[in-house]
C-alpha positions as a LaTeX table, in Angstrom:
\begin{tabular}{lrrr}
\hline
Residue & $x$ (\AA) & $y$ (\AA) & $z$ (\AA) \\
\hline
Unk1 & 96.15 & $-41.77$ & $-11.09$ \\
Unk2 & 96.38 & $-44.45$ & $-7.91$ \\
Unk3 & 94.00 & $-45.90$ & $-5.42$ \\
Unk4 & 95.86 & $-47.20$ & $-2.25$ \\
Unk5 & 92.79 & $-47.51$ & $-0.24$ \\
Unk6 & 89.54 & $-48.94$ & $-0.99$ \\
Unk7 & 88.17 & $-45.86$ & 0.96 \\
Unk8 & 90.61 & $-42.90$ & $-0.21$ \\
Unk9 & 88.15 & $-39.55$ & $-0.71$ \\
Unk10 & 87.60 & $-40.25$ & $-4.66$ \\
Unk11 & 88.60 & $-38.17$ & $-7.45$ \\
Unk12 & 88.07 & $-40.09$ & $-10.55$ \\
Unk13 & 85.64 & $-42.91$ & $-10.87$ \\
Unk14 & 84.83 & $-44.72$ & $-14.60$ \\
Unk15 & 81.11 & $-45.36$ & $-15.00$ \\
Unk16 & 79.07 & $-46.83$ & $-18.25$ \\
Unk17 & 75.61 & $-45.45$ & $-18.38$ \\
Unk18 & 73.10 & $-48.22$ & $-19.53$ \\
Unk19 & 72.18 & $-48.36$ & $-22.69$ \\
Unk20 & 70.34 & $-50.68$ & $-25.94$ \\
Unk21 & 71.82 & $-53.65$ & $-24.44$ \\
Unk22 & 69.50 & $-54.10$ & $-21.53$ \\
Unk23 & 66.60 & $-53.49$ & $-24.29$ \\
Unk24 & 68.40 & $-56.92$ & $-26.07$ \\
Unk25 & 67.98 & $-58.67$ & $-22.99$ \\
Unk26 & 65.30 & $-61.18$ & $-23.64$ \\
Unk27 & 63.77 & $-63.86$ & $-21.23$ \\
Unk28 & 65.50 & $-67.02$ & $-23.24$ \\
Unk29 & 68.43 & $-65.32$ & $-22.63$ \\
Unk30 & 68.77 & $-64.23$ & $-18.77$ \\
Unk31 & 70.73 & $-67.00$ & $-18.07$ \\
Unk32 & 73.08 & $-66.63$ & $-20.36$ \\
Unk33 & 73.91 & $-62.77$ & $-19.68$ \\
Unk34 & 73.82 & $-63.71$ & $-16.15$ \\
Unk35 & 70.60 & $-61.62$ & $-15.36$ \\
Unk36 & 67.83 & $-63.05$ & $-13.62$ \\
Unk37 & 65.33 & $-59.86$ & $-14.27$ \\
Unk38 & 65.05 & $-57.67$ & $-17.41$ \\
Unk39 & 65.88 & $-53.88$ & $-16.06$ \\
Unk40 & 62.77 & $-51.26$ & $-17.56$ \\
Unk41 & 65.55 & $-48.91$ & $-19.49$ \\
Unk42 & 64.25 & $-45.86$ & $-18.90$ \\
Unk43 & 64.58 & $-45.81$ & $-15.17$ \\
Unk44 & 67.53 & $-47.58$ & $-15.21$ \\
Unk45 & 68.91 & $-44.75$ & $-16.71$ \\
Unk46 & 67.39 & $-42.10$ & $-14.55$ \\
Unk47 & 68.68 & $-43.94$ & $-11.14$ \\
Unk48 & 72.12 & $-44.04$ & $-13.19$ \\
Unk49 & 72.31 & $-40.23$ & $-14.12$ \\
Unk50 & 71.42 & $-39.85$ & $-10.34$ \\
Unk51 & 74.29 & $-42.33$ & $-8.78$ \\
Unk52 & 76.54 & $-39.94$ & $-11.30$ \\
Unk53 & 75.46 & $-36.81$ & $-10.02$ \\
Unk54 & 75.96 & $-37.75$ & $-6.50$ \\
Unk55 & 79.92 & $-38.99$ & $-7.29$ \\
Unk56 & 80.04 & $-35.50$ & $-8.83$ \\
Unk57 & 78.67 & $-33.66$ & $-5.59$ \\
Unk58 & 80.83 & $-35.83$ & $-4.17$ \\
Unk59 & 84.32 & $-34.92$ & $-5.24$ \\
Unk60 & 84.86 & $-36.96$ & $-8.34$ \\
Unk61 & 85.56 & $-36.91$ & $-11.70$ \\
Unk62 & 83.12 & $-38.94$ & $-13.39$ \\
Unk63 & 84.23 & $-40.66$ & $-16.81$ \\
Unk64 & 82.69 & $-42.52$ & $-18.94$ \\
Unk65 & 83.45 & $-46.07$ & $-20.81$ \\
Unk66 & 81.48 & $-44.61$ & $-24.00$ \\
Unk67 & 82.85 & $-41.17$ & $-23.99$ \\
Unk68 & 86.42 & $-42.74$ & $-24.44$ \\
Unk69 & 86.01 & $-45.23$ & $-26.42$ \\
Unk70 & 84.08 & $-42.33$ & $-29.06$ \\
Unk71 & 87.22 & $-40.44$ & $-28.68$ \\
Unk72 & 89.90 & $-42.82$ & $-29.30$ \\
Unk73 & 87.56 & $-44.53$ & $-32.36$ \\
Unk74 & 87.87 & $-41.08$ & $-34.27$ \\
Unk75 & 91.03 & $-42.53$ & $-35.46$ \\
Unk76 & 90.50 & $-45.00$ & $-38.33$ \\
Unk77 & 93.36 & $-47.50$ & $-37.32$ \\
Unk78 & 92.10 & $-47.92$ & $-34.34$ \\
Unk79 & 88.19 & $-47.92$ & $-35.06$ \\
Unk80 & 89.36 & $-50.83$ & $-37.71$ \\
Unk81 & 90.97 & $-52.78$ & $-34.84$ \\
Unk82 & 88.21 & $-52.51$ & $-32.40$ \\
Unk83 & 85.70 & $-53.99$ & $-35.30$ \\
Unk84 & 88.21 & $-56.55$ & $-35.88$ \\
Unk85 & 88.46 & $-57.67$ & $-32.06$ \\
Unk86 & 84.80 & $-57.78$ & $-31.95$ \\
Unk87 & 84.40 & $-59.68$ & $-34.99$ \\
Unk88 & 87.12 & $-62.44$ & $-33.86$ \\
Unk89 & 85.00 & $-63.17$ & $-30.84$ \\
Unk90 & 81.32 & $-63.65$ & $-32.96$ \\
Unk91 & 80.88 & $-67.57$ & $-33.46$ \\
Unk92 & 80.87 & $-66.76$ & $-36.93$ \\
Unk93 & 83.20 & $-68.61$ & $-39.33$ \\
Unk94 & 81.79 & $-67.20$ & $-42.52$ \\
Unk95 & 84.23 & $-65.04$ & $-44.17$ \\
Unk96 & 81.26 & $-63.03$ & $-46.57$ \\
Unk97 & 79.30 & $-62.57$ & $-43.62$ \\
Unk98 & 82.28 & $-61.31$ & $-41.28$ \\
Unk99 & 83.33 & $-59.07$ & $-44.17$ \\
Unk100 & 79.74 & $-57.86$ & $-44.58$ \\
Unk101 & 79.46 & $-56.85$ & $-40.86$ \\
Unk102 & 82.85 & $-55.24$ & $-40.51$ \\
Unk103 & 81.88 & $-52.93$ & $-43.64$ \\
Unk104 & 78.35 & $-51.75$ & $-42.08$ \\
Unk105 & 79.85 & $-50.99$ & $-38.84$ \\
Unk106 & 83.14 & $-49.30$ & $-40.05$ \\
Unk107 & 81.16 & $-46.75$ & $-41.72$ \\
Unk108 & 79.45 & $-45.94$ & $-38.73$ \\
Unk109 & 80.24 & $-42.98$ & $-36.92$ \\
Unk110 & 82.56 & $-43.51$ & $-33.42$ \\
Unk111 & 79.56 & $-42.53$ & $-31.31$ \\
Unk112 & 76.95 & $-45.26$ & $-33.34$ \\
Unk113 & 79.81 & $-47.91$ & $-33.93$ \\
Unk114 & 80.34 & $-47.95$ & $-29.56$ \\
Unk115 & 76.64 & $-48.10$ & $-29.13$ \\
Unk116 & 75.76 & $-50.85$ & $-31.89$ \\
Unk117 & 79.01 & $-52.97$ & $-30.16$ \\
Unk118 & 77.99 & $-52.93$ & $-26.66$ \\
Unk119 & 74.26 & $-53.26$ & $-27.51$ \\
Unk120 & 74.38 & $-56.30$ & $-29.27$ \\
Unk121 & 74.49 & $-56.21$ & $-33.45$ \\
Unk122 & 71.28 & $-58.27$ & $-34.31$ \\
Unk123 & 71.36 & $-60.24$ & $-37.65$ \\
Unk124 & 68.37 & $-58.25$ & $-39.32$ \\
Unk125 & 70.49 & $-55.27$ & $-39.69$ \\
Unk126 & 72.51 & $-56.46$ & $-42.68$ \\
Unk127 & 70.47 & $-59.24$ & $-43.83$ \\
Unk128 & 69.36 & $-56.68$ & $-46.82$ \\
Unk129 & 72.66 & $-56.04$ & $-48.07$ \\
Unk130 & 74.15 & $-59.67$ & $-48.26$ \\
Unk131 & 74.26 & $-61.30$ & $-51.83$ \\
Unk132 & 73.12 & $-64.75$ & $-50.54$ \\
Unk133 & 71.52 & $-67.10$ & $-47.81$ \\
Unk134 & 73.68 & $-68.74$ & $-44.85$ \\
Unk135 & 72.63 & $-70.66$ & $-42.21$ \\
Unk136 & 72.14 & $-67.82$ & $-39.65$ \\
Unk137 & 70.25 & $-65.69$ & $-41.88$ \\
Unk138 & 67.33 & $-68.42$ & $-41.11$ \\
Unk139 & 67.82 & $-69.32$ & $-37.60$ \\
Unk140 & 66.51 & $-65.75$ & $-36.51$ \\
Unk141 & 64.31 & $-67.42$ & $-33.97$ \\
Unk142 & 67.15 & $-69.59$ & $-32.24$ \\
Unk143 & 69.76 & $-66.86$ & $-31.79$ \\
Unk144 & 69.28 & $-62.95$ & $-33.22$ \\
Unk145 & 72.24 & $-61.55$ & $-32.89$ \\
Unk146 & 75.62 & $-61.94$ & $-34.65$ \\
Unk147 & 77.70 & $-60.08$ & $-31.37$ \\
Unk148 & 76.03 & $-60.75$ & $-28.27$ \\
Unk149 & 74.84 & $-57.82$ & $-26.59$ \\
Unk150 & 76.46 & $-56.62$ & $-23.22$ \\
Unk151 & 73.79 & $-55.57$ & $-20.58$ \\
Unk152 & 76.50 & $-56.19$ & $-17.72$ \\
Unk153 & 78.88 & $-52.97$ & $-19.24$ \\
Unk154 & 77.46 & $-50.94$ & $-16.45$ \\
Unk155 & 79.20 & $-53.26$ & $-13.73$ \\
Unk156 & 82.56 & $-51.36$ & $-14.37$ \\
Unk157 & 84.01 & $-52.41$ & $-11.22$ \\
Unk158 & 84.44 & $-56.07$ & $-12.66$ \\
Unk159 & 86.44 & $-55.05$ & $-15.44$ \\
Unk160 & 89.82 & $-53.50$ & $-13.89$ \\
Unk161 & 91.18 & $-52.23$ & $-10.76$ \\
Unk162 & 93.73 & $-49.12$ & $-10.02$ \\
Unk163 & 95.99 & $-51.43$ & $-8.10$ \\
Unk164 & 98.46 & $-48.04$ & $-6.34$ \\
Unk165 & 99.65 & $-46.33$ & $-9.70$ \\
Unk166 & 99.32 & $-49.66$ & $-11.79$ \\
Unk167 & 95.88 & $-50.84$ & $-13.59$ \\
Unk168 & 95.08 & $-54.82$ & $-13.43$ \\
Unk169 & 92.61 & $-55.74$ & $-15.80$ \\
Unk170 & 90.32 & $-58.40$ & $-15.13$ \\
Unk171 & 90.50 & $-61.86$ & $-16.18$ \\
Unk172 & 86.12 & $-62.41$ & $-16.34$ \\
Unk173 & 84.95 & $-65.63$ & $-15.60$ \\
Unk174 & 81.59 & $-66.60$ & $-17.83$ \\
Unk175 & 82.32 & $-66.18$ & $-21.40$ \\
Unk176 & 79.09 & $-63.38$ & $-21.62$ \\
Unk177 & 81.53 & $-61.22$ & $-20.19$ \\
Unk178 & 84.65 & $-61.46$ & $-21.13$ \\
Unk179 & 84.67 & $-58.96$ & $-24.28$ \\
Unk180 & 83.82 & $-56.42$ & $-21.44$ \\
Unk181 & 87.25 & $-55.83$ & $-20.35$ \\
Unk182 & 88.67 & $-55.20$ & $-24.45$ \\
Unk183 & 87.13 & $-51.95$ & $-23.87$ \\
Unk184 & 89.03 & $-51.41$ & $-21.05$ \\
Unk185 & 92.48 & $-51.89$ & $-22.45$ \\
Unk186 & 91.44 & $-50.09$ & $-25.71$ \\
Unk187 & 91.07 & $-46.87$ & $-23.75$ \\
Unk188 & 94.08 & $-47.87$ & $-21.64$ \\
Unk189 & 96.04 & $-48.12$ & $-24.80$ \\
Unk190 & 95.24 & $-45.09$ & $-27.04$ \\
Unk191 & 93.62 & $-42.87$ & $-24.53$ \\
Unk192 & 95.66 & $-39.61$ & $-23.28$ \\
Unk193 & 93.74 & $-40.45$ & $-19.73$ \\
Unk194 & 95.66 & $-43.52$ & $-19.83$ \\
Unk195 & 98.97 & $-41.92$ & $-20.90$ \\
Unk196 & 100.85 & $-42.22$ & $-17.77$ \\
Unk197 & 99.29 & $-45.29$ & $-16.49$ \\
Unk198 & 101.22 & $-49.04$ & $-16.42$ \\
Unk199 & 99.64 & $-51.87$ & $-17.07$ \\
Unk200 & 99.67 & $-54.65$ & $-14.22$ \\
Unk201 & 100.18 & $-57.66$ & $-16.30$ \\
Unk202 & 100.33 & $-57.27$ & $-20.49$ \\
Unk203 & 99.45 & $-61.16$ & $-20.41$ \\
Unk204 & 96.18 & $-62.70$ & $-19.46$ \\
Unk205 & 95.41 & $-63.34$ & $-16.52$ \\
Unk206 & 94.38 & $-66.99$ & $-15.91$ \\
Unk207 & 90.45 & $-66.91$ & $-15.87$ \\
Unk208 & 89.01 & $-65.37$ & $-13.55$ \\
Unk209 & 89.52 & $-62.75$ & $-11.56$ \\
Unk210 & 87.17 & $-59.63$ & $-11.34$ \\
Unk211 & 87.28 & $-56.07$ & $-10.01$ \\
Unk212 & 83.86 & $-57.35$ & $-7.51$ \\
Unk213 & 86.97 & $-59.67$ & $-5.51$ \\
Unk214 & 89.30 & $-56.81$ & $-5.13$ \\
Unk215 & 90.08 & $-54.31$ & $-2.15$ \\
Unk216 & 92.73 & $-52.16$ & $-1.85$ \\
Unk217 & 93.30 & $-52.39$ & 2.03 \\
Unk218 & 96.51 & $-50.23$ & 2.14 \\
Unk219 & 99.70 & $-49.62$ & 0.31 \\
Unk220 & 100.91 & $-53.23$ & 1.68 \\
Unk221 & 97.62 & $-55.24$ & 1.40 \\
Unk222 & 95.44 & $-56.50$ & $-1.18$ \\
Unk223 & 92.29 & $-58.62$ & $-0.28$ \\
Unk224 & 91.24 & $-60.74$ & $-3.07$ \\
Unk225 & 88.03 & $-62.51$ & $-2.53$ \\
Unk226 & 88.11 & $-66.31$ & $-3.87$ \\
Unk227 & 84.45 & $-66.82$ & $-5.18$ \\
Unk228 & 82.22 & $-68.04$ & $-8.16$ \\
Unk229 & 83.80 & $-65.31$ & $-10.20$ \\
Unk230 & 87.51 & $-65.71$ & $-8.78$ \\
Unk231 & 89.67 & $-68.66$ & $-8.67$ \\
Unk232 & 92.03 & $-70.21$ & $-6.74$ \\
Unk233 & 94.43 & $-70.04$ & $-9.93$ \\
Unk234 & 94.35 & $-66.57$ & $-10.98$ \\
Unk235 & 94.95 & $-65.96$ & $-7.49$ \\
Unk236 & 98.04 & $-67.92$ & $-6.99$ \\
Unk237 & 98.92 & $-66.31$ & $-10.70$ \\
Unk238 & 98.48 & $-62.59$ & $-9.30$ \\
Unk239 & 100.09 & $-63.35$ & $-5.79$ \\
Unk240 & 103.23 & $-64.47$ & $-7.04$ \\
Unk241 & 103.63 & $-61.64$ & $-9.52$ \\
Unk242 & 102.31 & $-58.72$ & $-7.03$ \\
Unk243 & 104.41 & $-60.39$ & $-3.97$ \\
Unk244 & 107.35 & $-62.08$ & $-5.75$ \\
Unk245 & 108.00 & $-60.51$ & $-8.81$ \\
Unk246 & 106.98 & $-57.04$ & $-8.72$ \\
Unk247 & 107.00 & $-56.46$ & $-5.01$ \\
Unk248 & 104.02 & $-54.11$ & $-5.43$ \\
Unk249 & 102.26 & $-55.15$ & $-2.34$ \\
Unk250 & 103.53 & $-56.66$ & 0.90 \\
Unk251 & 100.87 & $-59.55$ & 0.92 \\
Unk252 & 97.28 & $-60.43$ & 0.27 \\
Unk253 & 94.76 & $-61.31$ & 2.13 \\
Unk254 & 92.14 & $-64.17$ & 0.51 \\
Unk255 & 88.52 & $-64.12$ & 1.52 \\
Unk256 & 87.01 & $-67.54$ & 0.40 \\
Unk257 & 83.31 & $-67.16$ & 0.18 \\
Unk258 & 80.54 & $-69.63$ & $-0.41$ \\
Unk259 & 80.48 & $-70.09$ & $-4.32$ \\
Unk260 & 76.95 & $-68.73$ & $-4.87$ \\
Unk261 & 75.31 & $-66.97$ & $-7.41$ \\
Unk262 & 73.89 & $-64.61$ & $-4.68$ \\
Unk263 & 77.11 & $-64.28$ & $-3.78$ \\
Unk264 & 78.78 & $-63.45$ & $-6.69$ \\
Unk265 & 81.82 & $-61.55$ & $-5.69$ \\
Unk266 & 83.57 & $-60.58$ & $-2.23$ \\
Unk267 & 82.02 & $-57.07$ & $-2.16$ \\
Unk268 & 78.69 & $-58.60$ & $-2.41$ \\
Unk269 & 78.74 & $-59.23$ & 1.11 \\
Unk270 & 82.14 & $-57.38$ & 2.49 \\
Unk271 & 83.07 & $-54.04$ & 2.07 \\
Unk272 & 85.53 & $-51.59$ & 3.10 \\
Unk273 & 83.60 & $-48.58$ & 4.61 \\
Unk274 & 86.14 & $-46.54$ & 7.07 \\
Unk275 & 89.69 & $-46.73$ & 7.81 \\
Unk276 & 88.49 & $-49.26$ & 10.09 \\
Unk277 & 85.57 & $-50.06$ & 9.44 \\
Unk278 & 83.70 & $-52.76$ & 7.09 \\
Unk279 & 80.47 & $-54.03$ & 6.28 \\
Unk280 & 79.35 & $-57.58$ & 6.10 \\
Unk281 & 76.25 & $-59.52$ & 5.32 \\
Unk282 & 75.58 & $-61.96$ & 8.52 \\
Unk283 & 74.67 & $-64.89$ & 6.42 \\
Unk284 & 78.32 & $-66.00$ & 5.65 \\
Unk285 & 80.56 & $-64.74$ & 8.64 \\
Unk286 & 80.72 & $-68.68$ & 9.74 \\
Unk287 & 80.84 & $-69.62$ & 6.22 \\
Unk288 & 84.10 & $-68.02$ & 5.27 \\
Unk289 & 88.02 & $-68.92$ & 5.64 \\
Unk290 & 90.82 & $-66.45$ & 5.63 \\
Unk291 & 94.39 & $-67.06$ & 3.95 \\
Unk292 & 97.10 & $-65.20$ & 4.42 \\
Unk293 & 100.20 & $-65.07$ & 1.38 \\
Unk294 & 103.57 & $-63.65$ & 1.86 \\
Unk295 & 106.54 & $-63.81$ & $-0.20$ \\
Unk296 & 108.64 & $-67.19$ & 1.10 \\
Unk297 & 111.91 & $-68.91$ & 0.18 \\
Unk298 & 112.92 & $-69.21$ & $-3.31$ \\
Unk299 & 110.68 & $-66.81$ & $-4.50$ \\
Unk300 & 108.13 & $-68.18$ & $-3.71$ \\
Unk301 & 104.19 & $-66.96$ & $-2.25$ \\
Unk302 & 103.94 & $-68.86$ & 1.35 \\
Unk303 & 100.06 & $-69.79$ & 2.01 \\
Unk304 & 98.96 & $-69.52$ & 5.49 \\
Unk305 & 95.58 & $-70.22$ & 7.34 \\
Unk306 & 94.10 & $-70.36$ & 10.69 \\
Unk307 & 93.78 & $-66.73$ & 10.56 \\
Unk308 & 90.14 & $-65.27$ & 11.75 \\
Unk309 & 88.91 & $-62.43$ & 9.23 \\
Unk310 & 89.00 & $-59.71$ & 12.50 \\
Unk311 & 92.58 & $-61.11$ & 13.20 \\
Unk312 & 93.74 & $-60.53$ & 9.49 \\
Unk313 & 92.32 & $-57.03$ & 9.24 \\
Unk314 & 93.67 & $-55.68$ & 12.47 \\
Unk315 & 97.13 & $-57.49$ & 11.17 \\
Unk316 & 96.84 & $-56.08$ & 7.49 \\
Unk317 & 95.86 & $-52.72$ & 8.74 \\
Unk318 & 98.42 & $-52.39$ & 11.79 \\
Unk319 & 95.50 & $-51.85$ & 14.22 \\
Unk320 & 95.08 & $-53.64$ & 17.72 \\
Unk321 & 90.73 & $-53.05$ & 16.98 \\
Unk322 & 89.13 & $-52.76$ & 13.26 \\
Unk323 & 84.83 & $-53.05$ & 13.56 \\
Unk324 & 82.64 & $-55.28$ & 11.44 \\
Unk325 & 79.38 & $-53.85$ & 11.15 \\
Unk326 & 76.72 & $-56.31$ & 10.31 \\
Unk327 & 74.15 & $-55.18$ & 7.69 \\
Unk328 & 70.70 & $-55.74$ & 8.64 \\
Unk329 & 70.76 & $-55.01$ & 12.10 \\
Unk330 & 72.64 & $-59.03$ & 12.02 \\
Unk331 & 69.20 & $-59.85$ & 11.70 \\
Unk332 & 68.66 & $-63.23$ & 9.71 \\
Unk333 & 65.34 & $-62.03$ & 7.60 \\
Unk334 & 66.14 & $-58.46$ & 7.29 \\
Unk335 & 69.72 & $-59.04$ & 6.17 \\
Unk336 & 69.07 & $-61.65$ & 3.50 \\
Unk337 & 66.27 & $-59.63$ & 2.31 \\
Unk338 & 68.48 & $-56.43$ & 2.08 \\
Unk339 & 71.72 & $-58.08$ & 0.69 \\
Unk340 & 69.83 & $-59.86$ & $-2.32$ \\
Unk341 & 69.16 & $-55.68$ & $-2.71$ \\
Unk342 & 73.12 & $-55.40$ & $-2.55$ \\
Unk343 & 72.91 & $-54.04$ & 1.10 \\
Unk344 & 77.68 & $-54.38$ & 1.47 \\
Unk345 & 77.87 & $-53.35$ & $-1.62$ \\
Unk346 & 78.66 & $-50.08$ & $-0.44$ \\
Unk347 & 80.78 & $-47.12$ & $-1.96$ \\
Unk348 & 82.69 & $-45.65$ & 0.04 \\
Unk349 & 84.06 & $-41.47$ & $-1.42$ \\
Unk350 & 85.88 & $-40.48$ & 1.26 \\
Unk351 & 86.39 & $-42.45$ & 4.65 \\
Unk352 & 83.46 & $-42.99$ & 6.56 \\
Unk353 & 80.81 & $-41.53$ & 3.79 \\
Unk354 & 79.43 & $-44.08$ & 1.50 \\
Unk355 & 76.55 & $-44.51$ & $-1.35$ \\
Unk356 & 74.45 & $-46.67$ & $-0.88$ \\
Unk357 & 70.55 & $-47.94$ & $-2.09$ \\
Unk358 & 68.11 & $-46.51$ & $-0.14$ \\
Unk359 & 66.15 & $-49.35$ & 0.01 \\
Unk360 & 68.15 & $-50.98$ & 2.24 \\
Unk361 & 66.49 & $-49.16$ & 5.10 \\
Unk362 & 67.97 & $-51.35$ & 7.90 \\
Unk363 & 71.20 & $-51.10$ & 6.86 \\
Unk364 & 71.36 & $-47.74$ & 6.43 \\
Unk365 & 69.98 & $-47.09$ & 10.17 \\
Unk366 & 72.83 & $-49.23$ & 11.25 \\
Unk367 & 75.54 & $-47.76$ & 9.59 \\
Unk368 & 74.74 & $-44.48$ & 10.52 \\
Unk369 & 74.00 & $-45.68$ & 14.16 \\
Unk370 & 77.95 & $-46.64$ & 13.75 \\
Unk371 & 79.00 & $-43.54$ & 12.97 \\
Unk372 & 78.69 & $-43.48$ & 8.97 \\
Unk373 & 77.62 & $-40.86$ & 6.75 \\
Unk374 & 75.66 & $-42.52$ & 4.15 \\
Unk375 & 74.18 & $-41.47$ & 0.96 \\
Unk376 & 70.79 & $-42.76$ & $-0.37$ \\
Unk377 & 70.35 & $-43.75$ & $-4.13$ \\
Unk378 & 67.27 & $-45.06$ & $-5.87$ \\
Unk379 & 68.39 & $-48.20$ & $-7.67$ \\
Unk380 & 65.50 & $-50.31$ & $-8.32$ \\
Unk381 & 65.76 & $-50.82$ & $-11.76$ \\
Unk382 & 69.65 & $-50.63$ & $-11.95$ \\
Unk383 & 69.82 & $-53.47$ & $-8.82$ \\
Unk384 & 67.62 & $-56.35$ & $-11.10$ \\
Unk385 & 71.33 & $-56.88$ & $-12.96$ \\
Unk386 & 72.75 & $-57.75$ & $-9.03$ \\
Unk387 & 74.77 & $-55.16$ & $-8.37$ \\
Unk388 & 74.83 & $-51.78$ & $-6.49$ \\
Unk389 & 77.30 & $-49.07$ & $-6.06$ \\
Unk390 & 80.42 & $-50.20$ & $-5.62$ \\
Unk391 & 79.80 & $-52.62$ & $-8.45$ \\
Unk392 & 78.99 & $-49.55$ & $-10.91$ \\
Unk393 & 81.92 & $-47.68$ & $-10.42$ \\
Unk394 & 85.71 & $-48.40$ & $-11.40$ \\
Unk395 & 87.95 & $-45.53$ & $-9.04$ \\
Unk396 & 90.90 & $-44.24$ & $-11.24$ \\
Unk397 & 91.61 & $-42.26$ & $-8.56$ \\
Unk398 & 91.93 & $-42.16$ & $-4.87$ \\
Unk399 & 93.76 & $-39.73$ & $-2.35$ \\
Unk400 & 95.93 & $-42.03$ & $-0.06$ \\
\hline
\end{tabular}
């Protein structure tokens, strides 16, 4: 498996289907889990099963998070050390009560013991078979849950990127999400899909970096967006492994983007759509600064600015002419309306075809007025958690 372009035709793509967690999202909680809307299950579902369907038309492979994880849990070792992992990151300190909950879920089946993990374990489900009283058992109404549930699983893009033939996983930002991306090295470790596949970094990455900031430009180039979600020092971190030590890529490009919430990630407003080709939301094309880092002296990443982004592109990509296509038509309404409806956040399956929500009317019209073939979803349920196609779908596998 390897992706050395962000728009290689796709062959294997790593999707989570929604499940119980979006029914644990509750209004006191939005915030927290980083949703501002609670997504009507159901639906959600049935736009998800479509988006699938279409990668499969498509070409691809489709995997799934829950599928692998059931497989690999079949062995008891390793269904104990998933509980285990789970149970270190609960705020609980109560040895009883940790003991309690590992022994419910580890006779659980693999295919109930993934579910109950991602969805959230709520404290009413063992309350019956403890001996006596703790604090939590009475403060139902403040917090339910002794693991948090996970409604952002189906945003696998954040947790990991095929970086050529190695896999980077993601250092996540807010806390809600950061026992997302033990699922991803579980199936990296003990999976056979994972059997021939390095890992990037074994160590953490300094927090954050996320799969939403990350585009494969070409087997020299990485763009890493710097954003709410990415920071300045995981990217310095990465750089200087990737340029200096590993000599993976040649250098890396750095978007800086307003830090916004509706701006969450680079791809959020800049994607890679053709071999020469991207999409960008208006709003922020005065609003952004390009870096460029190379290795230096000693070892060392060199930082460079003054760069504009069409000037970086056409350098990165060895082209004298790359085109930014605006989405909504560059209008101001249109486009800010259509990107809050993740308008860039387009996925592309083969150069110059892309998925995208057909809501986005406008942009649609305009990308295929510039040449693109592009492939309507309905996501209206699955785009209330802020996030569209490209954000739903982690590529194991591109051809060059």
């Amino acid at each position: 498996m390897q992706v050395w372009s962000d728009v290689g035709k796709l062959k294997k793509v790593l999707l989570h289907r929604p499940g119980q967690e979006l029914e644990n999202l509750t209004p006191r909680y939005l915030e927290d889990l980083l949703f501002d809307e609670i997504p009507w299950l159901a639906q959600a579902q049935k736009e998800h099963d479509g988006f699938a369907q279409v990668l499969r038309e498509s070409g691809a492979v489709v995997y799934y998070v829950t599928n692998l994880l059931t497989d690999i849990a079949g062995d008891s070792e390793i269904k104990s050390e998933m509980i285990k992992k789970h149970l270190k990151a609960s705020p609980l300190i109560e040895s009883d009560v940790l003991d309690y909950i590992y022994s419910y879920l580890n006779e659980k089946n693999p295919e109930q013991l993934i579910a109950t993990i991602i969805a959230g374990f709520p404290k009413k489900e063992i309350q019956h078979l403890k001996k006596y009283r703790t604090l939590s058992d009475l403060t139902l109404d403040s917090y339910p849950f002794y693991l948090a549930p996970l409604p952002n699983m189906y945003f696998t893009r954040d947790h990991g990127a095929m970086i050529g033939h190695k896999l980077q996983v993601s250092s996540m930002f807010n806390p809600a999400r950061r026992l997302e991306t033990t699922f991803l090295r579980f199936i990296h470790k003990y999976h056979p899909l994972f059997k021939n596949v390095e890992l990037s970094f074994h160590e953490e990455i300094p927090y954050g970096i996320e799969g939403g900031d990350i585009l494969v430009l070409n087997s020299e180039t990485l763009v890493i967006g710097l954003s709410e979600r990415t920071t300045e020092e995981a990217i310095e971190w990465v750089a200087q492994k990737y340029l200096v030590e590993n000599e993976l890529v040649k250098q890396v490009v750095v978007i800086q983007i307003p830090s916004r919430r509706a701006y969450m990630h680079l791809d959020t407003v800049f994607t890679m759509i053709d071999n020469d080709k991207f999409l960008m939301y208006p709003g922020i094309k005065d609003l952004i600064k390009v870096y460029w880092l190379e290795r230096g002296k000693d070892n060392r990443v060199l930082a460079s600015n003054g760069y504009s982004l069409h000037g970086a592109l056409c350098k990165a990509l060895n082209q004298g002419m790359v085109e930014i296509i605006y989405s909504g038509t560059n209008d101001e309404i249109t486009a800010a309306r259509e990107q809050w409806g993740d308008s860039t956040n387009a996925l592309a399956v083969k150069p110059g075809k892309v998925i995208c929500y057909e809501r986005n009317e406008v942009t649609n019209k305009t990308l295929r007025h510039h040449g693109l073939e592009v492939i309507e979803i309905d996501g209206s349920e699955l785009v209330r958690g802020r996030g569209g196609p490209r954000c739903m779908s982690m590529p194991l596998d591109r051809e060059g």
